[in-house]
N, C-alpha and C positions, 0 to 999 in steps of 0.2 A: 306871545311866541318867544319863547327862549332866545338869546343871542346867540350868535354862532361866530365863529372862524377868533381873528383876532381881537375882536372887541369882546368875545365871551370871555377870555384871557383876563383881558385888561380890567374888566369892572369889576368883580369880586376883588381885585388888590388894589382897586381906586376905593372903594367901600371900606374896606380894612384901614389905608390909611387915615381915612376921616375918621373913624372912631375912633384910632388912636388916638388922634391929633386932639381931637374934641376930649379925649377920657385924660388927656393930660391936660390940657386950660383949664378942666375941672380941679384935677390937683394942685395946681398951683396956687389956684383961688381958695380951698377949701382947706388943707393938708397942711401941717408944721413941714418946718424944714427938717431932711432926714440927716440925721447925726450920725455920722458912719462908725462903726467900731471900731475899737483900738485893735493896732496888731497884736496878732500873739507871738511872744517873742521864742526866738527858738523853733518856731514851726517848721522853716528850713535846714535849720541843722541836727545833724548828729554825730556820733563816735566819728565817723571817717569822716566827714568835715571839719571837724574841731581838733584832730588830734592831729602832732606835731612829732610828725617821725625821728628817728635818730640816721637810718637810712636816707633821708631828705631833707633832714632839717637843719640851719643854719648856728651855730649856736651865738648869734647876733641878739635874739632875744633868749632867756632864761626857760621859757617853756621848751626852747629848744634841746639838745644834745648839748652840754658843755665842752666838746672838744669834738676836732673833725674825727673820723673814726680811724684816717692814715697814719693819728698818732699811735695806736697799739703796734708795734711789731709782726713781722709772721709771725705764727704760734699763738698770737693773740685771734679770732677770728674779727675780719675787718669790713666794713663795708663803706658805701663811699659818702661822702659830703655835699655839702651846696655849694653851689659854685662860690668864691670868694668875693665878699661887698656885697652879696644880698641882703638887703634891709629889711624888708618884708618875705618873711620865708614863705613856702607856698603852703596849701593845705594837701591833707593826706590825696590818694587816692581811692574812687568808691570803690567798697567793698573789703574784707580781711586781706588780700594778698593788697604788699604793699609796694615791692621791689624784687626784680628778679637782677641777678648780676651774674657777670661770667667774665673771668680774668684770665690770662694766657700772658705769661712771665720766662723770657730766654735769657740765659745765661751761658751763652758760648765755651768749650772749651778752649782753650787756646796756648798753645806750645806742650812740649815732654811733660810738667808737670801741671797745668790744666785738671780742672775738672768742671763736664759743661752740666745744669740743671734746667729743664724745661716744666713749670710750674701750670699745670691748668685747675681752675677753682671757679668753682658756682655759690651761690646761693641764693635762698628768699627770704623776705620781710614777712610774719604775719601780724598786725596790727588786732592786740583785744584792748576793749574798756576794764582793767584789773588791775589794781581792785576798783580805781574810777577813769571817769574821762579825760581828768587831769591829770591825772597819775597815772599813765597805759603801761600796760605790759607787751615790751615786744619780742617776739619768739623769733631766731634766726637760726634754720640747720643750715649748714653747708657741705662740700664736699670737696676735695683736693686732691689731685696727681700730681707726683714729682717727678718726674724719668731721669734717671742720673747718666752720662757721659764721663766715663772717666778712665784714666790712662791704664794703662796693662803694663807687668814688671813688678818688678820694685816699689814703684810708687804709684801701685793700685792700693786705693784708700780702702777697699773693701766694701763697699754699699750695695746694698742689693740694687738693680736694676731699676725697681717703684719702689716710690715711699708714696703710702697715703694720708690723709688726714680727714676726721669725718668730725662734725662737732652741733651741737643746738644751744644755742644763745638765748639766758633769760635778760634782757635789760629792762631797768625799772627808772623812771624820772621823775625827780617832782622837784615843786619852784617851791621854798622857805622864806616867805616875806618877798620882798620888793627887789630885790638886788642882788638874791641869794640861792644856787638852786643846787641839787644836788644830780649825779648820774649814776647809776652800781649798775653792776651784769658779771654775771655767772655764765661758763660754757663749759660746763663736762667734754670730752673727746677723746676720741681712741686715735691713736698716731702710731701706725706700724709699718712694716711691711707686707701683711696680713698674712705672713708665716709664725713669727712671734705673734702668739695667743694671748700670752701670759699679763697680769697687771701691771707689766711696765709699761704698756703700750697706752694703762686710762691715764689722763692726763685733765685737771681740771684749771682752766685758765678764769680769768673775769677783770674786772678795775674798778677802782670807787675815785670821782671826780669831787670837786667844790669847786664849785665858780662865783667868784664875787665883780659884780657890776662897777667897779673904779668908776669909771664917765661914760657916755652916748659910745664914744669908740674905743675903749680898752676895758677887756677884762681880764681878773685876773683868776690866774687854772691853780688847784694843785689838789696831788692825789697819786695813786700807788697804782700798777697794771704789775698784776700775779699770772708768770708766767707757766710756774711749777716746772722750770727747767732746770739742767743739772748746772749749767754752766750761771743762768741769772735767773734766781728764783723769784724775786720782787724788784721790780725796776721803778722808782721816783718818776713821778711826771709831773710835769709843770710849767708856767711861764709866763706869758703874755699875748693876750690875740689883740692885737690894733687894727682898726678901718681907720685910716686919716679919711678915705675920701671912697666912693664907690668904685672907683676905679683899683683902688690898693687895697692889698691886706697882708696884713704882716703875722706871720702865727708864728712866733718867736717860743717855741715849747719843745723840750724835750721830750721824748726821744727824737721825733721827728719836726722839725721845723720848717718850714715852706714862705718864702718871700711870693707873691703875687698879684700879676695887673692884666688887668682886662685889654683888649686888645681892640676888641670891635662890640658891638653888640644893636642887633635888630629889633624888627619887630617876632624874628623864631627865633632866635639864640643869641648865646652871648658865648663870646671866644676868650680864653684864658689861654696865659702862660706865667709858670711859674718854675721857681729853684726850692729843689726841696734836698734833706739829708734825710739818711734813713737809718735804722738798726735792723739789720736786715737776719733771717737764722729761723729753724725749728728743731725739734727733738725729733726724735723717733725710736721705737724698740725694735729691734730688728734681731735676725737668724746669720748667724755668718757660717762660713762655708764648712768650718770645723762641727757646725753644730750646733756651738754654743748659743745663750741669747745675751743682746747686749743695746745695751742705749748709745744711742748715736747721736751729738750734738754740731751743726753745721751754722756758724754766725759770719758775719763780714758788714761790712762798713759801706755808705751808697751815697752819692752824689748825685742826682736827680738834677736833671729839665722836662721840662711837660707841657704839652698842649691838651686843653679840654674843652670841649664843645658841654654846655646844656642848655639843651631846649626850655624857649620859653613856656609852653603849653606841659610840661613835665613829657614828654616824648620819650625818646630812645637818645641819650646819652652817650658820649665815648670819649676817652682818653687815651692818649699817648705819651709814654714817656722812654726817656734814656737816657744812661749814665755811666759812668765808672765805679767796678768795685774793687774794693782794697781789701787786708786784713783779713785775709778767710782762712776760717782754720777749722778742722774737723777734728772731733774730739769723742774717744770712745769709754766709757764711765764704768766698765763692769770687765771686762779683759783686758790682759797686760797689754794695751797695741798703744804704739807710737802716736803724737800728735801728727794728724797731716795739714802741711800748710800749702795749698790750690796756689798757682798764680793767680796775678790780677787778670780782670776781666770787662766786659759790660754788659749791661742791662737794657732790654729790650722788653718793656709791656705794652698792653692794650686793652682797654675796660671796656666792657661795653655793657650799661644796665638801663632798663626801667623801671 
């Protein structure tokens, strides 16, 4: 008679377990020891685990980006950096998209001679293996609005209302020996007011870095950022980035130079604040009201403080900063018009990327 109810259950997997148990004493007595195979190396990784963004990367170690990217100028396309005193920079993110960014930059009018600039700018990261793993190529379009404020009279500087900027970014990295790495990038971009058509508006920016390894916490930078503007066509870059300690970092480099110390930091984030200078400005081809076309050159001078959150987990990002700006002066390269020189003013930004 068959079993039934809970014992029928239970004895086919009381049975099962005895044979196991029995088919293993068998192996153990009979069978060599199993010799497990070697790993295969590399089975877990690939291009987006192994590659070492310029958008996220620290340049603490040489595979990374040789300079944070705050050192280009406007006019140069920018994107942002690793938090400062990361030792260990993180790895890419899965998949080709690698960062997305979005910046938003006030620049106040303020008094009769004033002129106010409200700056919004995007872009993304795409991460390819080219021509290797070690060597990536990373492709960055972006896009920019500038909306001008500026006084009526006499000392209306003339700008058109929007200046745009649109641009795609080749950068290429590779490490030369032990100590030794290099950084280039190329960005074609049209800069207008997308009334001027004409080829004043291409504009091709790019920079070529070398970074030499000095000690554990100092390297040393130098290398050129090709602006193709009328007022600084080739700007010298260079200097010193120091970590004494995780908490500090000191990027002692022209154009832009940035003192900073950590503040707090968790198991999600880590809080910064830092002092930075800036060489702030862009071109633009533009239509003035006559008719004519004309190139428009806008630079000034920035003193920076800032706060910056980044997540541990590479999350969502952001920044704040603000400062005083000096020395601004508009400058128009192809019609007879006067220099205009803005009052002083301040700076108000805010980054937010992944």
């Amino acid at each position: 008679m068959p079993p039934s109810g809970r014992h029928g259950v239970l004895l086919p997997l009381w049975l099962l377990l005895a044979a196991m148990l029995l088919g293993g004493g068998r192996s153990q007595a009979n069978d060599a020891p199993v010799v497990p195979l070697p790993p295969v190396d590399g089975v877990d990784e690939n291009f987006f685990t192994r590659i070492r963004l310029a958008a996220l990367g620290d340049p603490q170690d040489l595979t990374e980006p040789l300079l944070p990217d705050d050192v280009a100028p406007p006019g140069q396309p920018r994107q942002e950096n690793e938090p400062p005193g990361r030792k260990l920079p993180p790895g890419a993110k899965p998949g080709p998209l690698q960062q997305l960014i979005f910046t938003a930059t006030e620049l106040p009018r303020l008094g009769n001679n004033g002129l106010g600039l409200a700056t919004l700018e995007t872009s993304l990261t795409i991460g390819m293996p080219a021509p290797t793993i070690d060597s990536p190529l990373l492709i960055t379009p972006g896009f920019g609005w500038t909306f001008v404020d500026e006084t009526s009279g006499p000392m209306d500087p003339g700008l058109p209302a929007t200046l745009y900027e649109s641009w795609i970014q080749a950068r290429w990295m590779r490490k030369v020996g032990d100590r030794l790495g290099v950084d280039l990038a190329v960005a074609p971009g049209w800069y207008s007011d997308f009334v001027n058509d004409t080829a004043q508006a291409f504009r091709i920016t790019g920079h070529g870095f070398g970074a030499w390894e000095a000690t554990e916490d100092v390297r040393v930078v130098a290398g050129v950022i090709y602006l193709d503007r009328y007022d600084v066509n080739l700007l010298p870059a260079g200097g010193l980035l120091w970590t004494p300690s995780d908490d500090r970092r000191f990027e002692l480099l022209f154009p832009r130079p940035r003192l900073a110390w950590r503040v707090q930091e968790t198991d999600r984030a880590a809080q910064w604040v830092y002092l930075a200078g800036e060489f702030g400005g862009n071109q633009w081809a533009v239509r003035r009201d006559s008719g004519a076309d004309d190139i428009v050159v806008y630079h000034d001078y920035r003193l920076l403080a800032g706060w910056e959150r980044r997540p541990a987990d590479l999350g969502v990002s952001w920044r704040l900063e603000t400062g005083w700006i000096t020395g601004r002066l508009v400058e128009y390269y192809v019609t007879d018009t006067a220099d205009y020189r803005p009052s002083d003013t301040f700076l108000i930004r805010v980054g937010v990327w992944y």
